[in-house]
C-alpha positions as CSV (number, residue, x, y, z in Angstrom):
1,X,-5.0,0.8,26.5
2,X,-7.1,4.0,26.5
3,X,-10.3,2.6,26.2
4,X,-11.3,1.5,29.7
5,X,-15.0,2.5,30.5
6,X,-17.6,0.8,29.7
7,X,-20.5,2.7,27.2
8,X,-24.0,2.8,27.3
9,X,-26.2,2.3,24.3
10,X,-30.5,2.2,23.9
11,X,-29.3,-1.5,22.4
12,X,-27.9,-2.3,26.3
13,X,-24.2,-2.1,27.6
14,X,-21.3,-2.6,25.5
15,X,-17.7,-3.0,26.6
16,X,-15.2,-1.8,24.7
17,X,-11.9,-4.1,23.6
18,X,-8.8,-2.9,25.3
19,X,-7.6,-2.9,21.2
20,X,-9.9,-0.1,20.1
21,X,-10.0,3.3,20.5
22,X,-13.6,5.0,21.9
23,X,-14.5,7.8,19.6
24,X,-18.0,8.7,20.4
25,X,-21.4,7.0,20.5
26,X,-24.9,8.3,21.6
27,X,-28.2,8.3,23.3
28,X,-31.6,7.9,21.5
29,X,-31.5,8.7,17.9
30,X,-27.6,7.8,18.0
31,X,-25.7,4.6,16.7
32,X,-23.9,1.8,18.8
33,X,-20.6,3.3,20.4
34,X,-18.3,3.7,17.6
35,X,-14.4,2.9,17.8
36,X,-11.2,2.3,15.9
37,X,-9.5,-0.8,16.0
38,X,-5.6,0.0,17.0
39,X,-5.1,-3.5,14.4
40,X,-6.5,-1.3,11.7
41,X,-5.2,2.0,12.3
42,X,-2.8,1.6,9.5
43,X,-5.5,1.5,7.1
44,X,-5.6,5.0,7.1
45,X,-8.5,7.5,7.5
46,X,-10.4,10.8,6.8
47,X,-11.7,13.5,8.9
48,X,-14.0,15.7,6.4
49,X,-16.4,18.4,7.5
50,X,-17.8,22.1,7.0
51,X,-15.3,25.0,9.0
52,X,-16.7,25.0,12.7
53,X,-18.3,21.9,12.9
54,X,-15.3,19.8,15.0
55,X,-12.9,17.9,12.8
56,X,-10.0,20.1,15.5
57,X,-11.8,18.0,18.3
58,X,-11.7,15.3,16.4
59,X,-8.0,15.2,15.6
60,X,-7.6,15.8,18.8
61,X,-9.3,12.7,20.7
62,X,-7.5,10.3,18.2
63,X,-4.4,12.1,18.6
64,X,-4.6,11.2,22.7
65,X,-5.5,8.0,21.9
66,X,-3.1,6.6,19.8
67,X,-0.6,8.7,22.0
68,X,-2.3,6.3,25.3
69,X,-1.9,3.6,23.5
70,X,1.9,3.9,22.4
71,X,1.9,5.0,19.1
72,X,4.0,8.1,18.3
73,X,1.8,10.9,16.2
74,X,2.6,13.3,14.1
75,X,-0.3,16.1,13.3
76,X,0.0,20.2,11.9
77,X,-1.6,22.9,14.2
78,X,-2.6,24.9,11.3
79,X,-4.4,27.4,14.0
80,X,-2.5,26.9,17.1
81,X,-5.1,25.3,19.1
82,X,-4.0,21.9,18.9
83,X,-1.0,22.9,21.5
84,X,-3.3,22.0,24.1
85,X,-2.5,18.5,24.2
86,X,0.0,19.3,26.3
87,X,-1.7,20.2,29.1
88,X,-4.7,18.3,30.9
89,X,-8.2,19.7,30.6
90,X,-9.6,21.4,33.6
91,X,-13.2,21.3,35.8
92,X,-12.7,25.4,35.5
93,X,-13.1,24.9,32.0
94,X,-16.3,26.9,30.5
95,X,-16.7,23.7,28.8
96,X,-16.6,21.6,31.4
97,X,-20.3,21.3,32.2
98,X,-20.9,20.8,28.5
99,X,-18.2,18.2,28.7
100,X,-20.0,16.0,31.6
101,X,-23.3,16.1,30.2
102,X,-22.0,14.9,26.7
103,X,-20.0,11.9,29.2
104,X,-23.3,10.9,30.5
105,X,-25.0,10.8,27.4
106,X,-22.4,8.3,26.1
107,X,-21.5,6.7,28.9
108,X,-18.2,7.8,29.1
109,X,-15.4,8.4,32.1
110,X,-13.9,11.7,31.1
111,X,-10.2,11.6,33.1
112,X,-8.4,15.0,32.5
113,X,-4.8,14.3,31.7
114,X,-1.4,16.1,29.5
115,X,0.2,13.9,26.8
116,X,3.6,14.1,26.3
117,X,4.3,16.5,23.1
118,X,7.1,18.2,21.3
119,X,6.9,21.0,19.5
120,X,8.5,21.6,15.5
121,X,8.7,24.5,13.5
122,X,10.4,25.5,10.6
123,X,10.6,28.8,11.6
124,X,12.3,27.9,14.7
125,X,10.1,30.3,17.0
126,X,7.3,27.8,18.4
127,X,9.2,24.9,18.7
128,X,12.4,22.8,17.9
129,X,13.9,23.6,14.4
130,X,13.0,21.2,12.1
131,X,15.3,20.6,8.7
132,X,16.0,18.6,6.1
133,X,18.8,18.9,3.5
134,X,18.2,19.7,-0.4
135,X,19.8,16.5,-1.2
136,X,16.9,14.7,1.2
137,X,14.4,16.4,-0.5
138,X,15.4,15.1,-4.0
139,X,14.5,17.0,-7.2
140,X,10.6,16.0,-7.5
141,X,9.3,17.7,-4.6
142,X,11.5,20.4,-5.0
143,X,10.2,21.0,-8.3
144,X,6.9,20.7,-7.0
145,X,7.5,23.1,-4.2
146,X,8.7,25.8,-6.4
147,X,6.2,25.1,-9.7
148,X,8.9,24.6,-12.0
149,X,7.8,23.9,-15.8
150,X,8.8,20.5,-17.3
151,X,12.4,22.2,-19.0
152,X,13.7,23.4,-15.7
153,X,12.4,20.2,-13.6
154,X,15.2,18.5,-16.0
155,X,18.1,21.1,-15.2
156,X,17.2,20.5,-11.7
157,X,17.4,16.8,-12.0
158,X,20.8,17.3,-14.2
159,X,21.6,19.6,-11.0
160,X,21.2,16.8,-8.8
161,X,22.4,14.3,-11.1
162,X,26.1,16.0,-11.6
163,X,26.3,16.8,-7.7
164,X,25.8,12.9,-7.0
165,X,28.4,11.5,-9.0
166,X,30.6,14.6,-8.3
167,X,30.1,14.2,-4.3
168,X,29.2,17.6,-4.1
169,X,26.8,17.5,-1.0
170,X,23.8,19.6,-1.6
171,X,22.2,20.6,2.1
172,X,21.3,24.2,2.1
173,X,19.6,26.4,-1.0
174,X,23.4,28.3,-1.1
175,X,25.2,24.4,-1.9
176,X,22.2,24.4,-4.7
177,X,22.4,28.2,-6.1
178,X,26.1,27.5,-6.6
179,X,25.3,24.3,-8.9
180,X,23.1,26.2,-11.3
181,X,25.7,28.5,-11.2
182,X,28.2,26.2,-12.8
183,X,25.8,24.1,-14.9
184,X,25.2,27.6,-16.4
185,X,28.6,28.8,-17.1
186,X,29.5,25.2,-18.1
187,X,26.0,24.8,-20.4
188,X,28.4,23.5,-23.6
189,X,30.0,21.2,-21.9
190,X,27.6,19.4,-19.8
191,X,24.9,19.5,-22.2
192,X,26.7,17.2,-24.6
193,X,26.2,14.1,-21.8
194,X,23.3,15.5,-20.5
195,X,21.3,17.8,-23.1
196,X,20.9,21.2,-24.1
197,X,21.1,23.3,-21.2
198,X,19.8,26.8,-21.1
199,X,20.4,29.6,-19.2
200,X,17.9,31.5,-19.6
201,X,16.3,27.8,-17.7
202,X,19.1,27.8,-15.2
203,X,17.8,31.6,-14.8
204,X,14.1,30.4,-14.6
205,X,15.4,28.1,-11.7
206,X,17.6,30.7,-9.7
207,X,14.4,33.4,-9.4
208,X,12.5,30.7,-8.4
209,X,15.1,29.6,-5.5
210,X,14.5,33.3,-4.7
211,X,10.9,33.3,-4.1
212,X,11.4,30.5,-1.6
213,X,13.5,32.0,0.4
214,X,11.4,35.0,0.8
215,X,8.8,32.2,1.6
216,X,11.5,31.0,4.4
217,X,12.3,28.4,2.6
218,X,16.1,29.1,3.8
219,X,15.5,27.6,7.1
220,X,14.1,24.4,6.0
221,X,17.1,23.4,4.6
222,X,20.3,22.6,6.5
223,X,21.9,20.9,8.9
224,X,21.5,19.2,11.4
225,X,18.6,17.2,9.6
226,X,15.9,15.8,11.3
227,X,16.2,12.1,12.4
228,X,13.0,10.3,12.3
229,X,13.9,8.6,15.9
230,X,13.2,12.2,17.2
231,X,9.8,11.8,16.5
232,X,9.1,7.9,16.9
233,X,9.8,8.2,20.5
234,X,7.5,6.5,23.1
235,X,8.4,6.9,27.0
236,X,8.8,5.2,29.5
237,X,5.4,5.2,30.8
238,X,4.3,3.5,27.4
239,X,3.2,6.6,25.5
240,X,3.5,7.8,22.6
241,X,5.1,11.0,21.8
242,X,3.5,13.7,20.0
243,X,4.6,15.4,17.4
244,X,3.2,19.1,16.8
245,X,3.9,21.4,14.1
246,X,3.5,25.0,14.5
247,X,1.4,25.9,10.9
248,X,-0.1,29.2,11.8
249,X,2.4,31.4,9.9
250,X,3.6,28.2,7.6
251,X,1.0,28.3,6.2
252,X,1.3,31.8,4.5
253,X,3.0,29.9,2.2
254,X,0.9,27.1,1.5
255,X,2.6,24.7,-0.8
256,X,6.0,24.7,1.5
257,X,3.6,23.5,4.0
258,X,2.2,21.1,1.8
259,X,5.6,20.0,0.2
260,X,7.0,19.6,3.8
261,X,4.7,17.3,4.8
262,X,4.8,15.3,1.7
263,X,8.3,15.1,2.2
264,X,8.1,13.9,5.8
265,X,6.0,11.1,4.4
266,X,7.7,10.1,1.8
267,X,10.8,9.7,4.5
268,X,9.0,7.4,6.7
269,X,7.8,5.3,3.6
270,X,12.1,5.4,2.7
271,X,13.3,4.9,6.3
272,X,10.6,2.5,7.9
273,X,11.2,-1.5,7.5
274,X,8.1,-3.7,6.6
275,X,6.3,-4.9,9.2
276,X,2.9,-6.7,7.9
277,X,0.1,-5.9,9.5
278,X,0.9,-5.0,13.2
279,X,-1.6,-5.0,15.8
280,X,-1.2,-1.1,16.0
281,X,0.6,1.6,13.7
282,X,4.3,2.5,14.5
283,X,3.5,5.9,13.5
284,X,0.3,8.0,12.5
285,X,0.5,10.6,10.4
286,X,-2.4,13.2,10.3
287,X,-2.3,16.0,7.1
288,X,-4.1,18.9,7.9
289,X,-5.4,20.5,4.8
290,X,-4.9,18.4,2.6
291,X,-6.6,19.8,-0.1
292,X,-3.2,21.9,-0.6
293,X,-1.5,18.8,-1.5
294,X,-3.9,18.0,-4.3
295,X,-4.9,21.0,-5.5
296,X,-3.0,22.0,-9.0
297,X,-0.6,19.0,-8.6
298,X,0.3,17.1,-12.0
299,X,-1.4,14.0,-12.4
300,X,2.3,12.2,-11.8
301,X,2.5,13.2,-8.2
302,X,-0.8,12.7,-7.2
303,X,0.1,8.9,-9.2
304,X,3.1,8.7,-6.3
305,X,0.9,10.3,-3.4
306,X,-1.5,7.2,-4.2
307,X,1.3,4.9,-4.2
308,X,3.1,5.5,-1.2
309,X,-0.4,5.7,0.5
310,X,-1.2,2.2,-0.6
311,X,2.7,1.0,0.5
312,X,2.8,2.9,3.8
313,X,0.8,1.0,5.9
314,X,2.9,-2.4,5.3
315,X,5.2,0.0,7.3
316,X,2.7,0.2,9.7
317,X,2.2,4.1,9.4
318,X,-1.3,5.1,9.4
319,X,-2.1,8.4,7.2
320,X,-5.3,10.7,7.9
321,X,-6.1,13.1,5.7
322,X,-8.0,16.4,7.4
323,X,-10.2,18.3,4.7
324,X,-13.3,20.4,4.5
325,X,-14.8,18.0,2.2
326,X,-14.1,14.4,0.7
327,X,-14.0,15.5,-2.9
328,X,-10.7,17.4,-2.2
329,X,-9.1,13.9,-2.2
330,X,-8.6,11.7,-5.0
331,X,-10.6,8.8,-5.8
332,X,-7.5,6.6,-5.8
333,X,-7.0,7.6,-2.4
334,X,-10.1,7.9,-0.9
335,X,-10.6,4.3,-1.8
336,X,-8.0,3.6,0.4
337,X,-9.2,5.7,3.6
338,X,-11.2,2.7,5.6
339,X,-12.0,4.7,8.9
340,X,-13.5,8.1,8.5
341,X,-15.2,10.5,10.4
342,X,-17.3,13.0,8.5
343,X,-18.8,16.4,9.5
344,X,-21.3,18.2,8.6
345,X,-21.5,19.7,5.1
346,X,-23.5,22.6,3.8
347,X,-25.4,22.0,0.8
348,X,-25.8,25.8,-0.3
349,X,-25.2,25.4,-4.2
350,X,-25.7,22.7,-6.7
351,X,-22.1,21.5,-6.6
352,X,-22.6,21.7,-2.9
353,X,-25.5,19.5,-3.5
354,X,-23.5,17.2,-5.8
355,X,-20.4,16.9,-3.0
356,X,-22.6,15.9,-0.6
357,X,-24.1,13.2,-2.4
358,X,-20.8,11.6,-3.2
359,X,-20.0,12.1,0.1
360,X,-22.7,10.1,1.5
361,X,-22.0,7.5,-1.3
362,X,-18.8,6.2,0.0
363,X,-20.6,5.0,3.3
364,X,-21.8,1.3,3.7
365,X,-25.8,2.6,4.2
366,X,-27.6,1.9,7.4
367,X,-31.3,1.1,7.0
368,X,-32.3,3.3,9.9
369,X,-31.8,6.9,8.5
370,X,-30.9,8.5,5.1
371,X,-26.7,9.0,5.2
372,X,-27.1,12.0,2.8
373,X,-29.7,13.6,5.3
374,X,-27.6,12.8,8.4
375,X,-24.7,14.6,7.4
376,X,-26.6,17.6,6.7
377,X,-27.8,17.5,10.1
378,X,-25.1,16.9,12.6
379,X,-24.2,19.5,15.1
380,X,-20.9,20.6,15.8
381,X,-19.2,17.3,17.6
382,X,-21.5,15.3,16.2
383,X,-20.1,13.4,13.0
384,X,-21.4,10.7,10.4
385,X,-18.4,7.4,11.3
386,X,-17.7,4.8,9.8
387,X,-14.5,2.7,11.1
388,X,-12.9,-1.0,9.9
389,X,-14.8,-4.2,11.7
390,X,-13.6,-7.4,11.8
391,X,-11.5,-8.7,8.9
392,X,-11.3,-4.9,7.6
393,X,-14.8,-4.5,6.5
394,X,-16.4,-1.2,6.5
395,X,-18.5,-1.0,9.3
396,X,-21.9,0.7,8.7
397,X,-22.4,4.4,9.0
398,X,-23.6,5.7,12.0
399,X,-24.7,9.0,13.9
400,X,-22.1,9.6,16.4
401,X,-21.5,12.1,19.1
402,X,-17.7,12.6,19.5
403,X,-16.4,12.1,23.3
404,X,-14.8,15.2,24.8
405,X,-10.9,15.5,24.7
406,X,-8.8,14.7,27.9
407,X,-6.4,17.5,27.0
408,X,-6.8,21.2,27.5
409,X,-8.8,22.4,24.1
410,X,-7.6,25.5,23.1
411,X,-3.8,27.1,23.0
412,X,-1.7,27.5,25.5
413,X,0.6,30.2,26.8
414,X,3.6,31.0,25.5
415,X,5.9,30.5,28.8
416,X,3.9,26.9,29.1
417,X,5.5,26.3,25.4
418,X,8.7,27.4,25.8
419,X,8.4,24.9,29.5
420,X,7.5,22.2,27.0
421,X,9.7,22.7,24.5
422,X,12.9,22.8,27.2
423,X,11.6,19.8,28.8
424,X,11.7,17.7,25.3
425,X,15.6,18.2,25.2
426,X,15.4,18.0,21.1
427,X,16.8,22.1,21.4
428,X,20.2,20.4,22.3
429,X,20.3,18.5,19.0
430,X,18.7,21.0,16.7
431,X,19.1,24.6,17.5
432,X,22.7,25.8,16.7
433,X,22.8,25.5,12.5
434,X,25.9,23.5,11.6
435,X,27.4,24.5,7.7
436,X,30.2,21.5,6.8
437,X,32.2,21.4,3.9
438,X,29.5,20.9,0.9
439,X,29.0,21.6,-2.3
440,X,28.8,25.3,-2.3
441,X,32.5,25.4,-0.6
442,X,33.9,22.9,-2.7
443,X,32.8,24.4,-6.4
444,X,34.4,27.6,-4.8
445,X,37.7,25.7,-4.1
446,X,37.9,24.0,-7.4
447,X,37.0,27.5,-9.0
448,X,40.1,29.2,-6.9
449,X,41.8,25.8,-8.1
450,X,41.0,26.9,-11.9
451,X,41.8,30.8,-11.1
452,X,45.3,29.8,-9.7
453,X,45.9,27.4,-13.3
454,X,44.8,30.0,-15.6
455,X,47.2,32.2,-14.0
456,X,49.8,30.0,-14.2
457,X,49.3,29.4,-17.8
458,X,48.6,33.6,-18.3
459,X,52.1,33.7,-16.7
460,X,53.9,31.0,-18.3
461,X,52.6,32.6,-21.8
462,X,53.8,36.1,-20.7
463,X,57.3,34.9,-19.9
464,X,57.9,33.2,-23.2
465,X,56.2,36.2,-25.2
466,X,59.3,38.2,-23.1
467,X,61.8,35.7,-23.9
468,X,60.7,36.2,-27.6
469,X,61.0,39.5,-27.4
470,X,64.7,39.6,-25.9
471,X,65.7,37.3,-28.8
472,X,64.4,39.9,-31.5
473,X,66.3,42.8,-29.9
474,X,69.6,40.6,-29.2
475,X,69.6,39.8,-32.7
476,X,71.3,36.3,-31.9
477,X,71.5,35.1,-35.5
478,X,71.6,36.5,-38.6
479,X,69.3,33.7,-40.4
480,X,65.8,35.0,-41.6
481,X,63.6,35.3,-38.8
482,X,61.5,31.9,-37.6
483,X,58.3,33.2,-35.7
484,X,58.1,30.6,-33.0
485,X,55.0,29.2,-33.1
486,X,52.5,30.3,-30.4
487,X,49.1,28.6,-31.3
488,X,48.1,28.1,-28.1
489,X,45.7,30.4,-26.7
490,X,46.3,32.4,-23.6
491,X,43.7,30.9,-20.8
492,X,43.0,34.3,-19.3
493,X,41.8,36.6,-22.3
494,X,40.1,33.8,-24.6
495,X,38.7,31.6,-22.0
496,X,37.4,32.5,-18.6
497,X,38.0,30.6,-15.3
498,X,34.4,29.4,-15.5
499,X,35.2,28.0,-18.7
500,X,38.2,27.0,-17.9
501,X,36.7,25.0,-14.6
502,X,34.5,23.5,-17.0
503,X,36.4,22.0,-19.2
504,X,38.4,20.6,-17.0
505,X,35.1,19.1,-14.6
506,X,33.9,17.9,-18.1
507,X,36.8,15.9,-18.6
508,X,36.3,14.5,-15.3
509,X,32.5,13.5,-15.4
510,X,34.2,10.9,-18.9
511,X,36.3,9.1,-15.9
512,X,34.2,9.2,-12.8
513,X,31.8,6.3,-12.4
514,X,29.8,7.9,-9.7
515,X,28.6,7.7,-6.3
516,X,25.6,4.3,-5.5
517,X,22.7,7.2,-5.1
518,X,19.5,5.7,-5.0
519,X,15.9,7.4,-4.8
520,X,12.5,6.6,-3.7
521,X,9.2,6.9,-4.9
522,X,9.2,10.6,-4.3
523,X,12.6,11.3,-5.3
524,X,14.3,11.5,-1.6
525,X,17.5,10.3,-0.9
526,X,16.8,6.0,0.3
527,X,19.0,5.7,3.4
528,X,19.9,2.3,3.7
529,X,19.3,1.2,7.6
């Protein structure tokens, strides 16, 4: 395990179990050596704190540890300097002095070492391409990620609704764009199973799919998907992979980011078999920012957020939110967060003054100082912790100074990313975009299919209007004149192909009994293992 050294305290020495992980401790003034038990580290967490004051470092030690200890991570480098896990630390390092006096203070062994990372991207430029299909997605978080109003959230479920019992794979925003097409055109029809359909909604819908692809929302979905084995990988040496997303320019468009990542969660709650309690995660999942997940959301997916958060960890998946301050998470989940590590916080208003006193609140108190007036005072890499004991009770808050990372802290060049990248050998499996037969291709075949019919029946009526007209001018018979009877309208002038397609899907949705599709909490597709 990663924790090998023994720690100094003023209470005497303390050795560390080989299941925890060392997160900091202290000299005078400072707590007992703080860690986090690998049997808890499902039980999700919280890393709060002001901007500067070392919640990167922070995400960065536990990242290395749970990587030493063999559990694959998953984490968002919103600023690029999280890339340095990759490569090991360095005695040239202007920190490095910093670094060793910090070591002795705690009583820790710094050892400079690389974990084993792989870099994502949904841009494709920093790292492996990373995908999912709109199917995948499922019709809540895509109406989440593009703000749809409560109407055009129900078109887009009808949307997805039609193209599952139709088999009408949607994987890219093209397969999707074509739907609305035809729910529009075929509004009448389908809105007498369904409901009244609108265009001006469909309309609504089809801007909105423009936005996101301005947003580059185009290259998040496709194919080939991501497999969830890609990123649960641990070597051969015991270590966990770990999984870095490059968020700098992602996060221009802040609630794809946010959506993303919701949607990679809500996969791993789908995918993932239960497992009880283990005695360490099978995945930990850290969400950087994660006030952008809350912020504006409707009450009913913050109610699934807090579900799947309470589920996950039976999955043994541990989730750790990453905020500037507690109060940007919801109670319901906050409640659930049992090892946190908080920050400073600046108290320079009266609702500043009001957060921190919550903040302090949701601490078990430690007689020795004031919790409020700690976190007010801790430098940058110090932190007010608090992490699950024995049984899973909150241990007591304590002042902490935060060990030094093992990794290089900081970015790294761009020919050492592209080495790592090619070294991960995920490029092989994800960089050439594959486009099968899916719904976009197949509405245009059974739209051709309509075309060809309506001309059939445009020619059929032509050629008996022409044998009509022969029999007037032959003058066959000299019997008053019968008009033959031609009621039936010609496809071509009073009804369009659209129409015409329509009808005849229309007819088809009364006699197909659909495909077995079946969605989870968050509306993604459940893929049965």
């Amino acid at each position: 395990m990663y924790c090998f050294v023994k720690i100094g305290s003023r209470r005497g020495l303390k050795v560390l179990t080989d299941g925890g992980l060392f997160v900091g401790g202290g000299g005078e003034g400072y707590g007992t050596p703080q860690q986090l038990l690998l049997k808890y580290g499902n039980r999700h967490g919280l890393i709060a704190g002001a901007t500067g004051t070392g919640k990167t470092v922070t995400l960065q030690i536990l990242a290395e540890a749970f990587s030493a200890a063999g559990v694959p991570v998953f984490l968002a480098d919103v600023k690029g300097d999280l890339a340095g896990l990759a490569m090991a630390g360095s005695a040239e390092s202007k920190l490095h002095d910093a670094f060793m006096k910090r070591c002795a203070t705690i009583g820790y062994e710094l050892k400079y070492r690389s974990f084993p990372v792989a870099f994502w991207d949904l841009f494709g430029e920093q790292g492996t391409p990373v995908r999912t299909t709109v199917t995948e997605m499922g019709p809540l978080l895509l109406s989440r990620l593009m703000d749809l109003s409560e109407p055009q959230e129900g078109v887009l479920n009808i949307a997805f609704r039609l193209a599952d019992e139709e088999g009408l794979p949607l994987l890219d925003l093209k397969d999707l764009q074509a739907m609305l097409v035809w729910i529009g055109e075929s509004a009448a029809e389908i809105g007498l199973r369904y409901g009244n359909v609108s265009p001006a909604t469909v309309g609504a819908i089809q801007r909105q799919l423009l936005v996101l692809e301005n947003q580059g929302g185009t290259r998040l979905f496709g194919e080939p998907a991501l497999d969830l084995a890609d990123m649960m990988r641990v070597l051969p040496d015991g270590r966990g992979q770990v999984n870095i997303l490059a968020a700098d320019k992602l996060m221009a468009s802040p609630r794809l980011y946010a959506t993303f990542l919701l949607w990679l969660l809500s996969e791993l709650f789908e995918e993932l078999p239960e497992v009880g309690d283990p005695e360490k995660p099978n995945f930990v999942f850290f969400f950087d920012e994660a006030h952008l997940l809350f912020e504006d959301a409707p009450k009913a997916l913050v109610d699934k957020v807090e579900q799947v958060a309470r589920l996950i960890r039976s999955k043994g998946v541990g989730v750790y939110f990453i905020t500037q301050n507690p109060a940007d998470v919801p109670d319901d989940i906050l409640g659930q967060l049992g090892n946190r590590v908080q920050h400073a916080l600046r108290a320079f208003t009266a609702k500043d003054q009001r957060d921190l006193a919550r903040a302090a609140e949701n601490y078990r108190p430690n007689p020795r100082f004031d919790t409020e007036t700690a976190i007010k005072e801790v430098g940058t890499g110090e932190a007010v912790t608090s992490f699950l004991e024995a049984k899973g009770v909150p241990g007591m808050v304590e002042r902490t100074l935060v060990r030094p990372p093992a990794s290089r802290l900081g970015p790294i060049t761009p020919e050492e990313r592209r080495a790592v990248i090619s070294a991960s050998g995920l490029g092989f499996k994800y960089d050439t975009v594959s486009d099968r037969d899916s719904a976009f291709e197949r509405l245009q075949a059974r739209a051709a299919e309509a075309a060809k019919a309506a001309a059939e029946a445009e020619a059929e009526e032509d050629r008996m209007k022409e044998e009509l007209r022969e029999l007037k001018q032959a003058r066959r018979y000299d019997a008053p004149e019968v008009g033959r009877s031609t009621t039936r309208r010609s496809s071509s002038r009073s009804d369009s192909v659209a129409t015409a397609f329509g009808k005849s899907l229309a007819r088809q949705l009364g006699t197909k009994t659909g495909q077995a599709i079946v969605r989870g909490i968050l509306g993604s597709l459940f893929k049965s293992r």
